[in-house]
N, C-alpha and C positions, 0 to 999 in steps of 0.2 A: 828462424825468422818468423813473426806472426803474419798470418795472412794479411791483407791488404782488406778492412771493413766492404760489407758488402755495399752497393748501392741498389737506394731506394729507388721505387719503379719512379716517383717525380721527376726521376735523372731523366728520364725519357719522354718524361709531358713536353707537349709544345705547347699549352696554354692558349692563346689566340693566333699563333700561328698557322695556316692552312684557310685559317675560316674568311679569308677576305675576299668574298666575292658575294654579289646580290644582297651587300645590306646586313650579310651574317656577322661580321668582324663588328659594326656597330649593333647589332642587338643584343648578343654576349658582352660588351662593355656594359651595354646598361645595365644589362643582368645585374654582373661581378659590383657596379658601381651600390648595386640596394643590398646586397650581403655584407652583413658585419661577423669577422672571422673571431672575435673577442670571446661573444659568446657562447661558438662552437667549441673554441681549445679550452673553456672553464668546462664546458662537459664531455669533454674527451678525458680533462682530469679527475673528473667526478666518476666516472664507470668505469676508468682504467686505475683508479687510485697512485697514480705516478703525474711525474711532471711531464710536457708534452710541449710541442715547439709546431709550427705549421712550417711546412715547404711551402717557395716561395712556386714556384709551378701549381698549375692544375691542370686537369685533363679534361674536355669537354667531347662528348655527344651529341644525338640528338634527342635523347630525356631527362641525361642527366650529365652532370658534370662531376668532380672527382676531387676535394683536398686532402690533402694527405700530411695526418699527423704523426710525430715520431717522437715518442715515450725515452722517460729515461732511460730504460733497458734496453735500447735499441728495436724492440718491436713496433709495430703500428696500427694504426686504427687509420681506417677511410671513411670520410665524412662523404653520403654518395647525396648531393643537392639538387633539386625537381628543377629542370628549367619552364619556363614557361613555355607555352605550343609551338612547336616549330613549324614555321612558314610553309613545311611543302606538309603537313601533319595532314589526315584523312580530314575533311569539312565537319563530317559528324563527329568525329571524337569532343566529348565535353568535359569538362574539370571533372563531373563525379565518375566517367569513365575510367579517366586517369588515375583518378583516385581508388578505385575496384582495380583498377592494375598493379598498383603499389600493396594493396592490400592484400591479395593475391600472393603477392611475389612475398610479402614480407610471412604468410600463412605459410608458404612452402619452406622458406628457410628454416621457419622452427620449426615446423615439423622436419626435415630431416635432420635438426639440431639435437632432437629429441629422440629418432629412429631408423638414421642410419650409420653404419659401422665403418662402413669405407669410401662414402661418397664425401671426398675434402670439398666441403663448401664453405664456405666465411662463414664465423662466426656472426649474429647478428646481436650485438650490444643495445643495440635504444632505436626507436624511432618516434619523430616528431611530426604528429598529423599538421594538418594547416589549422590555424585557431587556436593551437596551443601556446602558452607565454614563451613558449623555449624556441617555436618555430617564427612567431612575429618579434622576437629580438633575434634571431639570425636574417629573419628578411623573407624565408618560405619555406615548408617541411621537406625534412632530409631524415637520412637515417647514418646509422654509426656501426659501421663492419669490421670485420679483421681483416688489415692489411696484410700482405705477403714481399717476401725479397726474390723476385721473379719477372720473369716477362711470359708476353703471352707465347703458345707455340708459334703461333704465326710468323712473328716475330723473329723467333729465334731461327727456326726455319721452316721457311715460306714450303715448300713442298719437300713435306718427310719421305715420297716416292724417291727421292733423290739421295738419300742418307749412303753414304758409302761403309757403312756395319750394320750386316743385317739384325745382330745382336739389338743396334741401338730400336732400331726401326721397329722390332718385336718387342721391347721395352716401352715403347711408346703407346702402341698397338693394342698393348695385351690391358696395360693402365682404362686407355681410351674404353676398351668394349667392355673392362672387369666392372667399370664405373656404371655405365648403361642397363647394362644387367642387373645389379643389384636395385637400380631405382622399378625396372620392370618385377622387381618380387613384390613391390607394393602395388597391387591393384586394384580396383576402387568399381561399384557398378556400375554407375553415371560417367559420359566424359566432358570433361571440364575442367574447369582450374580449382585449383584447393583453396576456396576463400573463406575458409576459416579452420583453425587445428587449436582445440583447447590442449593446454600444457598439463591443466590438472585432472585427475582424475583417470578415467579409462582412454585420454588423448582421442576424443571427435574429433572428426575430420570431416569437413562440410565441403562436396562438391558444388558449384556453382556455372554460372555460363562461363562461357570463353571469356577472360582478361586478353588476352595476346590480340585482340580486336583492336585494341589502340594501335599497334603495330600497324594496321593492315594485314598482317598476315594469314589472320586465320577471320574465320566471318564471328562474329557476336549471335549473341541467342544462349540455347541450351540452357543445363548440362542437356547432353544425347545419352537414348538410352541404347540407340543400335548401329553399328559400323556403319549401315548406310546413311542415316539420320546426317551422321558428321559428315561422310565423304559426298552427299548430296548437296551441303550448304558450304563447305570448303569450293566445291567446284562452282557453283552458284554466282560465289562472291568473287573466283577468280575470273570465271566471266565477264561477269558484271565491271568489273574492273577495268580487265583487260577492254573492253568493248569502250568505255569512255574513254579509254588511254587511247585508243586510234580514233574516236570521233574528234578529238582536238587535235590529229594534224593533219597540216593541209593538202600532203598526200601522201596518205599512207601507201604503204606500198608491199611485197609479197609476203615477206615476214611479221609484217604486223598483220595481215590478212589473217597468216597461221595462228599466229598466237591468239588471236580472237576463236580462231575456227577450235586452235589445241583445246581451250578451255570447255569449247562446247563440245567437243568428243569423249570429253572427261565425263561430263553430266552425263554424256548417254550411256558410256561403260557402265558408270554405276546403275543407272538403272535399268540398263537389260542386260548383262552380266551377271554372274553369282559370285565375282573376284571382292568386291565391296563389300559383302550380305553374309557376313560372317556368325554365328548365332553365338558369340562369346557375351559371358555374361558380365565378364569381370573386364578393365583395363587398365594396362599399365600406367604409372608415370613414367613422362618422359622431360625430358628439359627440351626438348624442341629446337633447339639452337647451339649443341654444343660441338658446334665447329673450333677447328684451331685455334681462331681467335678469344675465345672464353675458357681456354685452356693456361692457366698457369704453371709452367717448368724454372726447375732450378738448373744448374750449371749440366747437372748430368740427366736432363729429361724427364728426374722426377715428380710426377704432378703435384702439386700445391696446393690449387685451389681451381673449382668450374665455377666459374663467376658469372653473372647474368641472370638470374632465375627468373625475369619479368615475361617467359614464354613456356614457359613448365604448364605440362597440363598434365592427364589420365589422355590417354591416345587410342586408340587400336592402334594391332602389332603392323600394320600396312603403312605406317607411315616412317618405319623406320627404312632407309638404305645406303647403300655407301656414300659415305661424306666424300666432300672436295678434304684433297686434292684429287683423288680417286674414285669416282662418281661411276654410277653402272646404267648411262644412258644412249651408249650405240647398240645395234645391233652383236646380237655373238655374231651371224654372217660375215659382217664387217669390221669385225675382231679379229675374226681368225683370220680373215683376207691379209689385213693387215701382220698379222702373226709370220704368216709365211711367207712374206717377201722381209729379208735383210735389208733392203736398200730402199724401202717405202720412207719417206717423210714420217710418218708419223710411227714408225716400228720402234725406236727408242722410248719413245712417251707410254706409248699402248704398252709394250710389253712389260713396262715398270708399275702402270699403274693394275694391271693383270694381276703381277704377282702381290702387290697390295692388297687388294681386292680379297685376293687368296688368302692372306695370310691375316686380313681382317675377319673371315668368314672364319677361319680355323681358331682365331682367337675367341669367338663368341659362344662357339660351340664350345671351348674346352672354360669359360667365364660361367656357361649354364651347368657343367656337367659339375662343376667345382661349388654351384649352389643348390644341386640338386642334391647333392651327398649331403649336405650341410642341411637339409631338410628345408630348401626355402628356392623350390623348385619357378622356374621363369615360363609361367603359360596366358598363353600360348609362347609357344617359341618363335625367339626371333629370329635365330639363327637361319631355323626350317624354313623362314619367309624370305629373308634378304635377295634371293636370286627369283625368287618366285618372279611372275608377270602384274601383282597389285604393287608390290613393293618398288619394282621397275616405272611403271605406269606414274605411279605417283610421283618417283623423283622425277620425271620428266615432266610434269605438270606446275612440279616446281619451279622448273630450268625455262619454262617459255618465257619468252621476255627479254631473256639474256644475251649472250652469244652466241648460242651452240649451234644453231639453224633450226626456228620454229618449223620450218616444212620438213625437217627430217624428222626431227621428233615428233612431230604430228602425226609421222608415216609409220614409226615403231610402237607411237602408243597405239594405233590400228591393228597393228602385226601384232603388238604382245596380246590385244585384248579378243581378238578374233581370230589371229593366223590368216589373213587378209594381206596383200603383196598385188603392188604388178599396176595392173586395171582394175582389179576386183578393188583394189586399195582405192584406187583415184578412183570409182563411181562411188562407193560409200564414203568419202568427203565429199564428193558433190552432192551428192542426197543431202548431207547433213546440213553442209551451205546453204540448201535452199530453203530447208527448213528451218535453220535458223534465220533465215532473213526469211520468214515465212510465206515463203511459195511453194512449199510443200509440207502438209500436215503430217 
């Protein structure tokens, strides 16, 4: 009996579903209402040379949205279409921002189009700037990728700590860090995004400032030429952030304290610490975001495709550490506390994501040792940093904001940065508190 055809990932779009609340469900209709789908599938047919049909689903963001075309042959192409600025979007982000991020994103795809061997990223077929006839008869620039018959891992399963074959779990694991690694063998002297990769010739590759600025994510400027340089204006801007996110509520209260205070013990690590001040000449690419969700798997976990490149930079090795589900932001102390009691609340969760942890550390080491033979060695090493106290520090600077508890983490970024605990802990946040609210120079 033949199998049963696969279904396309549109089986899964909700289209305007979810987006009904503050006004979003009406500014996506208007959107959808100025896009003409006609003549997007005359040039799906035109660079696919096959006949092609649109699914009646799309899949919307908040930069871009998603139609998906399906070829005679049964493959696809994804028409990925620029939404217009989304209502909670940073104030300064401007059109030609936007536009330096698309440029960006679209510089990285061919260049790994071009040079790399195992990192599965979409194909990039065409893209259409704003001003062009192709982009004002669809309505506003989009670009034209290769479609996949997958779902993201997320999806499939929400925490792979959970996976009941450790087989499967190492198959996934081993994919994940073989990927990372290989993108860390190309490293660049400036950090930045790739905003620009000639195809011909000796293939230039033009570092540039940060793109990923329109996210919010990372601060604008650059390229940087020193670990510090970035990890000083990373912190800066998460401050800066974070500190207006609590002047607009009307009472704030202990954990927004922290997470204000988190961001400014960050600035001070970096600058009186030597964990930041790395004197690497060269740095990695990374994709910056390739959590589960930008992970596409087939039926048996095979990766497909890492989708998203619109947060790809050159990084220092410090910005890498273990991703969710398995994040390395308590204490070891209160690890192993937890470790040794059976009957703790949290001893299932801890000890699962432990041995993840583990078994991601061991995967990365044995991804570098596998590119080192191959003559296309990963330096600095990531491996050698993941458990270090910048790689720590970091994801927890990440995590303020969220759920985890800003005053605990504010209390480990202390402890990893200094070995500082206790009282000696709580007086060097008060010092800093007062300095930052400038009563003490």
């Amino acid at each position: 009996m033949a199998a049963a055809p696969k279904k396309p990932p549109s089986a899964r779009w909700k289209s305007f579903e979810g987006w009904d609340y503050n006004g979003m469900k009406q500014r996506l209709e208007q959107f959808m209402a100025t896009i003409h789908k006609t003549p997007l599938l005359k040039h799906v047919e035109r660079v696919s040379g096959k006949a092609a049909k649109v699914s009646e689903s799309f899949s919307a963001g908040q930069y871009w949205c998603c139609f998906e075309f399906v070829l005679d042959d049964r493959s696809l192409i994804i028409a990925r279409i620029r939404l217009p600025h989304h209502p909670d979007s940073n104030e300064n982000t401007t059109n030609e921002s936007e536009l330096y991020a698309i440029q960006c994103e679209l510089a990285t795809m061919e260049f790994l189009q071009h040079n790399a061997t195992t990192v599965p990223a979409p194909k990039l077929y065409a893209y259409e700037p704003p001003g062009s006839q192709q982009a004002i008869d669809v309505g506003t620039c989009y670009m034209l990728i290769e479609g996949f018959y997958g779902n993201n891992l997320q999806d499939v399963k929400f925490d792979i700590c959970d996976l009941p074959k450790i087989n499967t779990q190492e198959h996934i694991i081993s994919q994940w860090t073989s990927v990372q690694a290989e993108l860390a063998t190309f490293s660049f002297p400036q950090i930045g995004s790739i905003s620009h990769f000639s195809k011909d010739g000796d293939g230039v590759v033009t570092i540039g400032p940060l793109a990923a600025a329109v996210a919010e994510r990372f601060p604008s400027g650059g390229p940087f030429a020193t670990c510090e340089q970035y990890f000083a204006a990373v912190g800066e801007a998460r401050y800066t952030s974070a500190r207006k996110d609590a002047s607009e509520l009307a009472e704030p209260d202990e954990s927004d304290r922290f997470c204000v205070l988190g961001a400014f013990v960050f600035c001070d690590i970096v600058a009186s610490t030597e964990l930041f001040k790395d004197k690497e000449t060269s740095f990695h690419l990374n994709h910056m975001d390739m959590g589960t969700q930008n992970i596409l798997v087939d039926d048996e976990f095979n990766f497909l495709a890492v989708i998203d490149w619109e947060f790809a930079q050159t990084a220092p090795a410090q910005v890498n550490n273990f991703p969710m589900p398995f994040p390395l932001v308590s204490s070891t102390a209160s690890i192993q506390e937890i470790l040794q009691d059976t009957e703790h609340l949290a001893f299932r969760n801890v000890s699962r994501q432990t041995a993840t942890q583990e078994l991601y550390w061991q995967k990365f080491q044995d991804a570098e040792r596998s590119l080192a033979e191959q003559g296309r060695p990963v330096i600095p090493s990531i491996a050698e940093r993941l458990r270090g106290p910048a790689s720590r520090i970091f994801a927890i600077l990440e995590k303020l904001g969220g759920f985890w508890g800003n005053k605990e983490l504010t209390y480990e970024m202390v402890r990893l940065a200094f070995g500082l605990e206790g009282d000696e802990a709580k007086e060097y946040l008060e010092r800093m508190e007062r300095k930052m609210n400038g009563k003490e120079s």
